[in-house]
N, CA, C and O atoms as a Tinker XYZ file with bonds, in Angstrom:
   456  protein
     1  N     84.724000  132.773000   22.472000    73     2
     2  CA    85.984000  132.586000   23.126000    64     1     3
     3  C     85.921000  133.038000   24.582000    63     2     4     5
     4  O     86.492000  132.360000   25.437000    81     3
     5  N     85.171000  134.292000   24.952000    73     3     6
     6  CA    85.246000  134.734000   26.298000    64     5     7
     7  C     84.533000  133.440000   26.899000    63     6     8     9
     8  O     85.328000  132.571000   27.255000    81     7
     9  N     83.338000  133.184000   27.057000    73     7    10
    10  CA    83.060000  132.057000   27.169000    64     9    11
    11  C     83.724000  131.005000   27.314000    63    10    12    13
    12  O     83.934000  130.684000   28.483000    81    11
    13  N     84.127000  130.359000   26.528000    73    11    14
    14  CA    85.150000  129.168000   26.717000    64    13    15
    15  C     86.131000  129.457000   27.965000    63    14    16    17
    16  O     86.216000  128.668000   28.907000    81    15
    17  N     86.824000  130.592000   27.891000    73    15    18
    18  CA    88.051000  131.080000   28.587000    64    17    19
    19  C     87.345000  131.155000   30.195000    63    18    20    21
    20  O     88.053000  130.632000   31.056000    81    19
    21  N     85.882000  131.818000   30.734000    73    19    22
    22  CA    85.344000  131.775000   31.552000    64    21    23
    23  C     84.977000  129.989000   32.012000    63    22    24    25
    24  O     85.659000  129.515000   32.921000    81    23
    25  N     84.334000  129.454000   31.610000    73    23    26
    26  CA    84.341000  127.548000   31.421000    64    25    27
    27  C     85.462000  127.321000   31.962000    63    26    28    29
    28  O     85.498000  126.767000   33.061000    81    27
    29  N     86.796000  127.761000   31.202000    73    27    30
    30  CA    88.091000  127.124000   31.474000    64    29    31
    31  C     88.668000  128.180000   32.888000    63    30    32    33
    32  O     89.796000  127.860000   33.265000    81    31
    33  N     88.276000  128.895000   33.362000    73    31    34
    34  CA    88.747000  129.521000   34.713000    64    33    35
    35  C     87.561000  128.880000   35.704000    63    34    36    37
    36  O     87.733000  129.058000   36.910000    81    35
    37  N     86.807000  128.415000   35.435000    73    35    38
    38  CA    85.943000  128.004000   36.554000    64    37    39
    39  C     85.708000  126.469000   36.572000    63    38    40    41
    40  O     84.681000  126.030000   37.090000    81    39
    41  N     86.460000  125.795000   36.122000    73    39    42
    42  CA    87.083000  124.453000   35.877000    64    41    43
    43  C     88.588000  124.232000   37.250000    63    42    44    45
    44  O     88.796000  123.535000   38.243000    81    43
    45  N     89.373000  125.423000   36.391000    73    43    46
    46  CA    90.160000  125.531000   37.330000    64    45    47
    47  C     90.208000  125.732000   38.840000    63    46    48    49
    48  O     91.086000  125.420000   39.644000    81    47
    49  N     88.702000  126.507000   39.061000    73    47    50
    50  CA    88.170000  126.750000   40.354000    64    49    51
    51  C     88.006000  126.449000   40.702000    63    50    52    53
    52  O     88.351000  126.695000   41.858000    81    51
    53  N     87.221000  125.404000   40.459000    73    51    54
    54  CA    86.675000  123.959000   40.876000    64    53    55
    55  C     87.387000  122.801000   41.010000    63    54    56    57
    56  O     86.927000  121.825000   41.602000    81    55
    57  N     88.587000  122.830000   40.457000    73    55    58
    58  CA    89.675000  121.903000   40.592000    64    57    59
    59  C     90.535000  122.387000   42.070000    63    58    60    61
    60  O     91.109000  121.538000   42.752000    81    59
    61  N     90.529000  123.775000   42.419000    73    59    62
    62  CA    91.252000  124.518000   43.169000    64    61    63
    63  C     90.601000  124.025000   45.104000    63    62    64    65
    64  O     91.121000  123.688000   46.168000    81    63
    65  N     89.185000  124.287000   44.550000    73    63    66
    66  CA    87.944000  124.397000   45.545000    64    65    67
    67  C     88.007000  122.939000   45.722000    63    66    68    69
    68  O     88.466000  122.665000   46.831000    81    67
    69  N     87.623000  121.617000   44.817000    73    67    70
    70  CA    87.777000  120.448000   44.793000    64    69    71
    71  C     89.051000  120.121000   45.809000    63    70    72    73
    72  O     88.942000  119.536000   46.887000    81    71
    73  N     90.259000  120.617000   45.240000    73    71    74
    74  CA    91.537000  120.075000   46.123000    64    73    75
    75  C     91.487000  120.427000   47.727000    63    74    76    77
    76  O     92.091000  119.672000   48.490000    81    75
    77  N     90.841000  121.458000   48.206000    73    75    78
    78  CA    90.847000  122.384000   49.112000    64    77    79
    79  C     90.237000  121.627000   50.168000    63    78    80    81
    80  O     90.592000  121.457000   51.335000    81    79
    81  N     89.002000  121.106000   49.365000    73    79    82
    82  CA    87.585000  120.331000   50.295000    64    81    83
    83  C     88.437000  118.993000   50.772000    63    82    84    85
    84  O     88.304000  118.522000   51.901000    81    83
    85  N     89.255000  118.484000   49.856000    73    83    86
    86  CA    90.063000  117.089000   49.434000    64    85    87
    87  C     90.993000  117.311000   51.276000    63    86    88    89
    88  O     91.070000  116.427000   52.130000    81    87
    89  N     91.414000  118.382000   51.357000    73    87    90
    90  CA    92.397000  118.501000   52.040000    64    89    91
    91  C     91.534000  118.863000   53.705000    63    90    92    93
    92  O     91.918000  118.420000   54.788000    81    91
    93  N     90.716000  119.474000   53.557000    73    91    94
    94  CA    89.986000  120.026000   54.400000    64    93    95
    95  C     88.787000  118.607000   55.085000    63    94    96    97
    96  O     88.118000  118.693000   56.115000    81    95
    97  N     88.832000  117.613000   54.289000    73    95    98
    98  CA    88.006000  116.156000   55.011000    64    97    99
    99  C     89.322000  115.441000   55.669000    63    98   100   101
   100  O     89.348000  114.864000   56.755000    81    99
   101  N     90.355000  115.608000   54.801000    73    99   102
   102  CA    91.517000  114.620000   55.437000    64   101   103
   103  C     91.614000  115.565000   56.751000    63   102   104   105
   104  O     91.040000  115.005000   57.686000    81   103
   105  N     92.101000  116.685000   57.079000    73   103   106
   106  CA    91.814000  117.069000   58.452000    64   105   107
   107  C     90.523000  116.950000   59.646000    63   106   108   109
   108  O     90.609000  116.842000   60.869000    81   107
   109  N     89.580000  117.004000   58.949000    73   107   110
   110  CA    88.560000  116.426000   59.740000    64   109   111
   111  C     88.648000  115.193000   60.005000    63   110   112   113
   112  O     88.435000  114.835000   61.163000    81   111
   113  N     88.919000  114.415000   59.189000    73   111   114
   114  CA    89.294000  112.601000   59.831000    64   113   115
   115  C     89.908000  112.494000   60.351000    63   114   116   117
   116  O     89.815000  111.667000   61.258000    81   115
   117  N     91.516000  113.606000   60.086000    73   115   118
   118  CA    92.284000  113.425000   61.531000    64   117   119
   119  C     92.266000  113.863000   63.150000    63   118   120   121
   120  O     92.729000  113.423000   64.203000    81   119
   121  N     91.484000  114.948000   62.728000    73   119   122
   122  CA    91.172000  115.576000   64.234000    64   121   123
   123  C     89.869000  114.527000   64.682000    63   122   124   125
   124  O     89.750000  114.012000   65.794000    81   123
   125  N     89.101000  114.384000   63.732000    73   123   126
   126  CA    88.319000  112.823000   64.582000    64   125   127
   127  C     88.417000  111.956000   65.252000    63   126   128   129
   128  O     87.621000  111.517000   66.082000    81   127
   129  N     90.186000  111.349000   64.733000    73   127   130
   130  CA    90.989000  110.322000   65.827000    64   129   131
   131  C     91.609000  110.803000   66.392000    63   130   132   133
   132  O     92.233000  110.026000   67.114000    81   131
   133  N     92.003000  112.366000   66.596000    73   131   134
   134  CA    92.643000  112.731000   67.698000    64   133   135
   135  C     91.655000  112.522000   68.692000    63   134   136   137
   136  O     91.914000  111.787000   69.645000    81   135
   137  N     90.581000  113.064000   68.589000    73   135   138
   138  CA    88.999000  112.866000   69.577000    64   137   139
   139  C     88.955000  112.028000   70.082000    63   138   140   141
   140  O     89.191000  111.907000   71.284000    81   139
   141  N     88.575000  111.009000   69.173000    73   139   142
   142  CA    88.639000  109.672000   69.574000    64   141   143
   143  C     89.745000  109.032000   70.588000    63   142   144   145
   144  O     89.464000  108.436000   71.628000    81   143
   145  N     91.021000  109.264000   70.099000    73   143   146
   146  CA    92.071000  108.873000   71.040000    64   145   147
   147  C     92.231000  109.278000   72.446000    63   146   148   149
   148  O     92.581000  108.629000   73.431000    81   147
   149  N     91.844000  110.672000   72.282000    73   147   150
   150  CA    92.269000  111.307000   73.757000    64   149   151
   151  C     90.415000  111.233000   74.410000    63   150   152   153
   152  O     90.402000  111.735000   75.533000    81   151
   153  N     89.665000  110.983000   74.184000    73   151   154
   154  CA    88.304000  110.512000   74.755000    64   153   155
   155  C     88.724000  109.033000   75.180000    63   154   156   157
   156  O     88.688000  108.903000   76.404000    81   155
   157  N     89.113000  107.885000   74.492000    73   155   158
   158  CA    89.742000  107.463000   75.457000    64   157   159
   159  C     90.336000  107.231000   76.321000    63   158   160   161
   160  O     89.944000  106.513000   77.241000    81   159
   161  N     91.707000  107.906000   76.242000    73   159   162
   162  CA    92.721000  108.097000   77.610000    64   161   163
   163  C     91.592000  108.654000   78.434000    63   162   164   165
   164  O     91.336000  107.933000   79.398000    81   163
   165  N     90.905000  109.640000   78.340000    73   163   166
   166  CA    90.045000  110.641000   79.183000    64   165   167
   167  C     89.445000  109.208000   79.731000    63   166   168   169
   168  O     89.906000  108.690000   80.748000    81   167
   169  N     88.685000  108.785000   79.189000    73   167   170
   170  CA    88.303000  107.302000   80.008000    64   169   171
   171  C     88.931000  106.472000   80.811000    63   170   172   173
   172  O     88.356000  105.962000   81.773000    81   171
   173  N     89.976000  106.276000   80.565000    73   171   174
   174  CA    90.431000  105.802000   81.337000    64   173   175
   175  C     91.591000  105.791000   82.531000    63   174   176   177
   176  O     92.013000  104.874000   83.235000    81   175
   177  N     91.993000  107.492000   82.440000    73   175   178
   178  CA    92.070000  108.229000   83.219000    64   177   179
   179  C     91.397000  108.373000   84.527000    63   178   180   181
   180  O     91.801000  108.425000   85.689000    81   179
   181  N     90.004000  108.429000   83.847000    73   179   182
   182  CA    88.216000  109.032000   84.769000    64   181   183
   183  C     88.431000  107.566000   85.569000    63   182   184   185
   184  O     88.101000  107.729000   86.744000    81   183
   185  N     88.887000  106.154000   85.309000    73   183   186
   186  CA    88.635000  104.979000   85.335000    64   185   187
   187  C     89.863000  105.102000   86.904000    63   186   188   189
   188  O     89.702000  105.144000   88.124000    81   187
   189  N     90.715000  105.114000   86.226000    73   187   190
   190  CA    91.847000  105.276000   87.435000    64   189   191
   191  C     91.721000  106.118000   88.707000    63   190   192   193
   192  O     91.850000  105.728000   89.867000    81   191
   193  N     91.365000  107.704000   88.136000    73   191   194
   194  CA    91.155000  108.367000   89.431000    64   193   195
   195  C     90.000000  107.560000   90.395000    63   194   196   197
   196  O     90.149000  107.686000   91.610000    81   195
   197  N     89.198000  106.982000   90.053000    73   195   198
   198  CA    88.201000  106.826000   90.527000    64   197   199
   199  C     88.619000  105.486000   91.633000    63   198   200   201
   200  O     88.196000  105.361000   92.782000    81   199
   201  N     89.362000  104.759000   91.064000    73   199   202
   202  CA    90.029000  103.536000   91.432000    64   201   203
   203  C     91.090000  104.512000   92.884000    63   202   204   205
   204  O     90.989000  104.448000   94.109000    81   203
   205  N     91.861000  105.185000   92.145000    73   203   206
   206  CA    92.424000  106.226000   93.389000    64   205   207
   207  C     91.664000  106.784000   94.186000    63   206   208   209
   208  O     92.262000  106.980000   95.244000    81   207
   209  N     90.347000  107.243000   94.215000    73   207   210
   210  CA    89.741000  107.682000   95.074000    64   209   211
   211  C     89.720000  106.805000   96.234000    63   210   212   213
   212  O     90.101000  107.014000   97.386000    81   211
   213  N     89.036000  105.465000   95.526000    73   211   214
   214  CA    88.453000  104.485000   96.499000    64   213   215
   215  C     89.679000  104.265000   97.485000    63   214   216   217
   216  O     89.673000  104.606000   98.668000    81   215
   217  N     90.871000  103.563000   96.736000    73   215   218
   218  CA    91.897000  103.523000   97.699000    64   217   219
   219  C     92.863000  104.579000   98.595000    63   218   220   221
   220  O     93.751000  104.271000   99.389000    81   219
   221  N     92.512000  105.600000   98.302000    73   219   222
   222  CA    92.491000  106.802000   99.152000    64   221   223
   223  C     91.746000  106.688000  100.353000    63   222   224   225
   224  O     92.364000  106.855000  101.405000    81   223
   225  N     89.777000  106.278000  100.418000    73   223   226
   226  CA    89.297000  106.231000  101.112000    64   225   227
   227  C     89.118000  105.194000  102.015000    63   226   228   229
   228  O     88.554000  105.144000  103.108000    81   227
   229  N     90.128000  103.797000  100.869000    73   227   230
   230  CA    89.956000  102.477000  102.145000    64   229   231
   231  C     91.534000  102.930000  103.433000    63   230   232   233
   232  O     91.687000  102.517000  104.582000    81   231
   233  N     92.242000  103.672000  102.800000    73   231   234
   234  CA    93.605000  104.098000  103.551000    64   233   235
   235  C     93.608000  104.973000  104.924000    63   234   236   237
   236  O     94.165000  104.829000  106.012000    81   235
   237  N     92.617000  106.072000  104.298000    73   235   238
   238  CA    92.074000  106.781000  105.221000    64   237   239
   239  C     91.237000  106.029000  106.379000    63   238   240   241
   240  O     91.417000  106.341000  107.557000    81   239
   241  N     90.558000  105.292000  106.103000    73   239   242
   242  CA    89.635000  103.891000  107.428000    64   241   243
   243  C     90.792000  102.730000  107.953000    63   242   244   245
   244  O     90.765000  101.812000  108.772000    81   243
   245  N     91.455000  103.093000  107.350000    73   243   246
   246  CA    92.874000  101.980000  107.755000    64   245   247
   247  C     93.934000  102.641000  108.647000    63   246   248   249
   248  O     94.651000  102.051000  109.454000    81   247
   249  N     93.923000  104.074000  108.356000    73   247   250
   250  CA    94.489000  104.933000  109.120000    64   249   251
   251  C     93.796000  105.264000  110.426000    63   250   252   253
   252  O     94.225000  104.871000  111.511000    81   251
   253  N     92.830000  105.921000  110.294000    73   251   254
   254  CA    91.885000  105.853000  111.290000    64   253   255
   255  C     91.637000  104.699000  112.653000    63   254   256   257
   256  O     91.367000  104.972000  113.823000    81   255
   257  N     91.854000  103.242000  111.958000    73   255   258
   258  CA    91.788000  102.342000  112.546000    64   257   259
   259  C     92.696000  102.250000  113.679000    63   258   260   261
   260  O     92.428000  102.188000  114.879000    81   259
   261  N     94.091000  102.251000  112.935000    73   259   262
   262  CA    95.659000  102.607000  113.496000    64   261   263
   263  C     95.442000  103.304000  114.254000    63   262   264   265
   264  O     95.587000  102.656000  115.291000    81   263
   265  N     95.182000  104.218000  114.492000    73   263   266
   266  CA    95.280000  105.405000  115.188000    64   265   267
   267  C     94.236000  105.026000  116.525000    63   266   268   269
   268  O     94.589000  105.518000  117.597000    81   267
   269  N     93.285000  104.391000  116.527000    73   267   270
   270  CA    92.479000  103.971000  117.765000    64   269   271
   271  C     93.408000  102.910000  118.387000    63   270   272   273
   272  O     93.686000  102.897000  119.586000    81   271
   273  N     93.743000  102.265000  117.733000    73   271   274
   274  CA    94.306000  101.019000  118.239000    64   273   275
   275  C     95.475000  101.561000  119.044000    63   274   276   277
   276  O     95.520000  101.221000  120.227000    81   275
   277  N     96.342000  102.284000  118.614000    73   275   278
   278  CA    97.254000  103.292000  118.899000    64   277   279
   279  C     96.626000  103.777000  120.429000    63   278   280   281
   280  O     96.855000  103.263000  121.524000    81   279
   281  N     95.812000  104.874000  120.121000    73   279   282
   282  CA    95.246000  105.064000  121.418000    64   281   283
   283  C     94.697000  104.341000  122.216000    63   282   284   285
   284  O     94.759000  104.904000  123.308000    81   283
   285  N     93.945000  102.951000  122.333000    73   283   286
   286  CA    94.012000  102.215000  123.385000    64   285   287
   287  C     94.740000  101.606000  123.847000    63   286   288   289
   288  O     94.638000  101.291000  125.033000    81   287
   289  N     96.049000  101.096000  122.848000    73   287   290
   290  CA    97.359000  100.513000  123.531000    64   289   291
   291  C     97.852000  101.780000  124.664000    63   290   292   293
   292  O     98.272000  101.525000  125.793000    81   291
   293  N     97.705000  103.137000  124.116000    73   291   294
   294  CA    98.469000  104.234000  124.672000    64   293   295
   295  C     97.734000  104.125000  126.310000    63   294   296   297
   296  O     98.490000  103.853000  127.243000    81   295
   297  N     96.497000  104.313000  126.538000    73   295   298
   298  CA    95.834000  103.594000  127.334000    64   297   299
   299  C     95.636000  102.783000  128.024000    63   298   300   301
   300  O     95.131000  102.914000  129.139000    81   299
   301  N     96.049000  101.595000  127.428000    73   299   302
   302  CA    96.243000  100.037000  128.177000    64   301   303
   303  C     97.915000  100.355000  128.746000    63   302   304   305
   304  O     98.038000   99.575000  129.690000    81   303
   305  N     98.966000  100.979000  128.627000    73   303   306
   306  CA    99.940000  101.037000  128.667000    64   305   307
   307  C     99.906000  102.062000  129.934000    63   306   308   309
   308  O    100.409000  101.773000  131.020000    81   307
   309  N     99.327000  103.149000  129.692000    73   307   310
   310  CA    99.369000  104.428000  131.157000    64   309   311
   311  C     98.747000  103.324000  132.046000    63   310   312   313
   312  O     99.487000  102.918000  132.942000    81   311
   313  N     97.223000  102.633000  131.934000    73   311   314
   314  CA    96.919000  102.153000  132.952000    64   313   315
   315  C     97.666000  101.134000  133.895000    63   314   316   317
   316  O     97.383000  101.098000  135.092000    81   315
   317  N     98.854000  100.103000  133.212000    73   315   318
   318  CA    99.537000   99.023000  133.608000    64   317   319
   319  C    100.803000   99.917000  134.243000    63   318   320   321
   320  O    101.598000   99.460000  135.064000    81   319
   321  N    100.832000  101.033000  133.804000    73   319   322
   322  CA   102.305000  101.918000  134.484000    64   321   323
   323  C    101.572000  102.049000  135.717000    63   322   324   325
   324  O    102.124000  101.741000  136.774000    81   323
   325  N    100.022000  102.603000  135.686000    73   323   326
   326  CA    99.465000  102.814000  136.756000    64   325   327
   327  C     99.418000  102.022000  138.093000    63   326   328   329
   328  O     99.272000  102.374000  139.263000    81   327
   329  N     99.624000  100.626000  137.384000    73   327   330
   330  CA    99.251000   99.597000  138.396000    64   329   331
   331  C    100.408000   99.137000  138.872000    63   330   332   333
   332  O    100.473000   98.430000  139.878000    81   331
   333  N    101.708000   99.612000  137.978000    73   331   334
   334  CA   102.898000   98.812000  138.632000    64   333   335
   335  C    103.725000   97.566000  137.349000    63   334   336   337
   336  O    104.886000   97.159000  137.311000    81   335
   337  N    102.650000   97.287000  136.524000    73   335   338
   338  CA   102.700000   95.807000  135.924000    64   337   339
   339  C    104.272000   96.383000  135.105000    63   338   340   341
   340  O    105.278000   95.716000  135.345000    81   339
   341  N    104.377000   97.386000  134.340000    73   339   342
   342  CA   105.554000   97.266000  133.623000    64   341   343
   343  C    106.996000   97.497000  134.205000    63   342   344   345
   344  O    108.003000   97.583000  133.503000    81   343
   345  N    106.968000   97.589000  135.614000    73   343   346
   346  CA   107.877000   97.379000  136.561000    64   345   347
   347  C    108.050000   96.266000  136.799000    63   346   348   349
   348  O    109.180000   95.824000  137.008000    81   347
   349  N    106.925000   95.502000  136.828000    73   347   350
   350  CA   107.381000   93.613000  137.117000    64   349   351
   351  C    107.722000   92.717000  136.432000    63   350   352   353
   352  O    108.249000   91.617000  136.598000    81   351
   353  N    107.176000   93.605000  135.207000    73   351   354
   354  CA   107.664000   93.063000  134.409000    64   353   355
   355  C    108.887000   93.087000  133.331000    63   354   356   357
   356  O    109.269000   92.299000  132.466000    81   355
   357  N    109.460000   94.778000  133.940000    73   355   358
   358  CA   110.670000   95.045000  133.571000    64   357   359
   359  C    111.758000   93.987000  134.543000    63   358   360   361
   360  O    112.690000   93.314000  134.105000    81   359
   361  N    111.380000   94.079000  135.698000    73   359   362
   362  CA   112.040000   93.690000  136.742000    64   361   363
   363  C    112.398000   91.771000  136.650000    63   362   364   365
   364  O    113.369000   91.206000  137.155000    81   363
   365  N    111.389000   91.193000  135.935000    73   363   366
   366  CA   111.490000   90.094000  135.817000    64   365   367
   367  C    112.381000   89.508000  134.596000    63   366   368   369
   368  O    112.984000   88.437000  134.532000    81   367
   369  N    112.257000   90.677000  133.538000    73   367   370
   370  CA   112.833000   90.375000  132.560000    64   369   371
   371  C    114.455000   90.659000  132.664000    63   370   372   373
   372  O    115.265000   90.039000  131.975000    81   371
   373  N    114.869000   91.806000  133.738000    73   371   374
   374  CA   116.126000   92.122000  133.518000    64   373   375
   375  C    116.867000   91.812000  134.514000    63   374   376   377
   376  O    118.023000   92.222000  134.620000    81   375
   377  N    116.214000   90.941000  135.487000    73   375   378
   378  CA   117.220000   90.348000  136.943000    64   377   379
   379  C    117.659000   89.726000  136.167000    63   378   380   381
   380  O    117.437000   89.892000  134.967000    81   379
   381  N    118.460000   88.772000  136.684000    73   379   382
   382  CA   120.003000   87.227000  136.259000    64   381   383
   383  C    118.846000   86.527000  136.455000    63   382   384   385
   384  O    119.088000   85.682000  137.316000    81   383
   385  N    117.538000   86.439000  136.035000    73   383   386
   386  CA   116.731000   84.807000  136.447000    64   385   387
   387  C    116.981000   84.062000  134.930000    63   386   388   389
   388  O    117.291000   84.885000  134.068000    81   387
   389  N    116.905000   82.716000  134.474000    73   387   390
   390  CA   117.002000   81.707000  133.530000    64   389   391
   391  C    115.758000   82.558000  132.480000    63   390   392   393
   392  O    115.139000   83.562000  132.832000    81   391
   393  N    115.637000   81.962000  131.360000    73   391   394
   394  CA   114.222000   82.301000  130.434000    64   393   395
   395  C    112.782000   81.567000  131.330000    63   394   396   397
   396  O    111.726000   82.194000  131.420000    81   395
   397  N    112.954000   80.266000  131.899000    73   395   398
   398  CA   112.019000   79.652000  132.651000    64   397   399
   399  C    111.738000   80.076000  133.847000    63   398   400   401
   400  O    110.622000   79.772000  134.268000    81   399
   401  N    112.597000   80.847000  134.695000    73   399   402
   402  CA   112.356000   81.696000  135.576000    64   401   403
   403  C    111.451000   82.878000  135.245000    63   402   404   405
   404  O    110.285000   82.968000  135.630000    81   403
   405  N    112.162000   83.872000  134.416000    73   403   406
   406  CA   111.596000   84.661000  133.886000    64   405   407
   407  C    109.724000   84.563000  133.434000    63   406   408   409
   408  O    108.725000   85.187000  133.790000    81   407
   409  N    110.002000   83.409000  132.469000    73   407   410
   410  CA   108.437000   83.451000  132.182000    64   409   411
   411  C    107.679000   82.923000  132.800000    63   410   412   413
   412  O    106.583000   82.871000  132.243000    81   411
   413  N    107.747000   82.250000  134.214000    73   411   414
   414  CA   107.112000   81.922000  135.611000    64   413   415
   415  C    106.891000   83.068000  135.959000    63   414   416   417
   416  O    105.684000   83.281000  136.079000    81   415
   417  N    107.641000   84.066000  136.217000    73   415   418
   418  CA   107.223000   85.424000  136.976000    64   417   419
   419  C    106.528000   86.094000  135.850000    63   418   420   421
   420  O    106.105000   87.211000  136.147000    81   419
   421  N    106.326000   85.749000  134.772000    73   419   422
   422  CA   105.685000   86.964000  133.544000    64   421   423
   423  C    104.191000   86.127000  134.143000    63   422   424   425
   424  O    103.335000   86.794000  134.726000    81   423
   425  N    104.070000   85.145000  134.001000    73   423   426
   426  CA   102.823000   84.248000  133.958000    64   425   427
   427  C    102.531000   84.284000  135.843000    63   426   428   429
   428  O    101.421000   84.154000  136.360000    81   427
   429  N    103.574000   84.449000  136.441000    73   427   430
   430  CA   102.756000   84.897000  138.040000    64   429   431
   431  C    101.861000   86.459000  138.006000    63   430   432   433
   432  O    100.680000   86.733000  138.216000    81   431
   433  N    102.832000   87.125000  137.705000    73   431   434
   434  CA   102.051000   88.577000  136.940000    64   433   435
   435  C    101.408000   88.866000  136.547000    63   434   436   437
   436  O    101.049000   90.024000  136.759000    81   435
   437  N    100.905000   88.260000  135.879000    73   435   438
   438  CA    99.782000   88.001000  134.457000    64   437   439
   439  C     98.716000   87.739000  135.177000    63   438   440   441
   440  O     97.742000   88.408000  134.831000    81   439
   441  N     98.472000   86.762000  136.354000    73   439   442
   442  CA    97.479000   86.362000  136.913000    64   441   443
   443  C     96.716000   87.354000  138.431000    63   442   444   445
   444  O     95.668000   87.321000  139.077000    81   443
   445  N     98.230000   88.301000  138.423000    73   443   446
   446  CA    97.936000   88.721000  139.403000    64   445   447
   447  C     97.049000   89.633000  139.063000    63   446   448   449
   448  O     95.982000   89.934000  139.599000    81   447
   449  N     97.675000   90.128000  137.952000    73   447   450
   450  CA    96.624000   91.284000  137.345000    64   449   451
   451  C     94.949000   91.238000  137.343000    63   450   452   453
   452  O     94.145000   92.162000  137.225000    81   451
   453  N     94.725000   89.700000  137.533000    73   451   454
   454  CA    93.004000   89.536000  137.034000    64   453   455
   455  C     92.408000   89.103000  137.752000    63   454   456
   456  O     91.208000   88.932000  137.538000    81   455
């Protein structure tokens, strides 16, 4: 009988241990596709920043660009104050002359300059 009764408690143990393992794979399969899931996003996350980088760095050469262009207009602009031109051409634009008047003296100007 002790016997039997030992058999029959380690049956139960094993039914106990059995359920345990039962429960303990279903969590491992789920934390597997958590893995899985967020290793993706992580991908494609990694995918985006990277995409942001680039256009960060074409913005920055686009900015850069601006900014020269900027400074040689700023340039082309001191030098023509220098010479007089945006006086003649203020002057032409804001007398009482017609639009065809006007852009005769923009285009006399224009030539004088060169």
């Amino acid at each position: 009988m002790a016997l039997s009764t030992q058999v029959g408690s380690l049956q139960v143990r094993e039914e106990e241990l059995s359920s345990m393992l039962k429960l303990k794979d279903k969590d491992v399969s789920e934390a597997s596709g958590h893995v899985l899931e967020l290793s993706g996003k992580l991908q494609v996350m990694e995918t985006s920043l990277a995409e942001s980088r680039t256009q960060e760095l074409q913005l920055l050469r686009d900015l850069e660009e601006v900014k020269s262009c900027y400074r040689e207009s700023e340039r082309d602009v001191s030098l023509l104050r220098g010479n007089g031109f945006i006086q003649l051409v203020q002057e032409a634009f804001f007398s009482g002359s017609t639009h065809y008047q006007k852009t005769e003296k923009l285009i006399s100007i224009y030539y004088k300059g060169k």
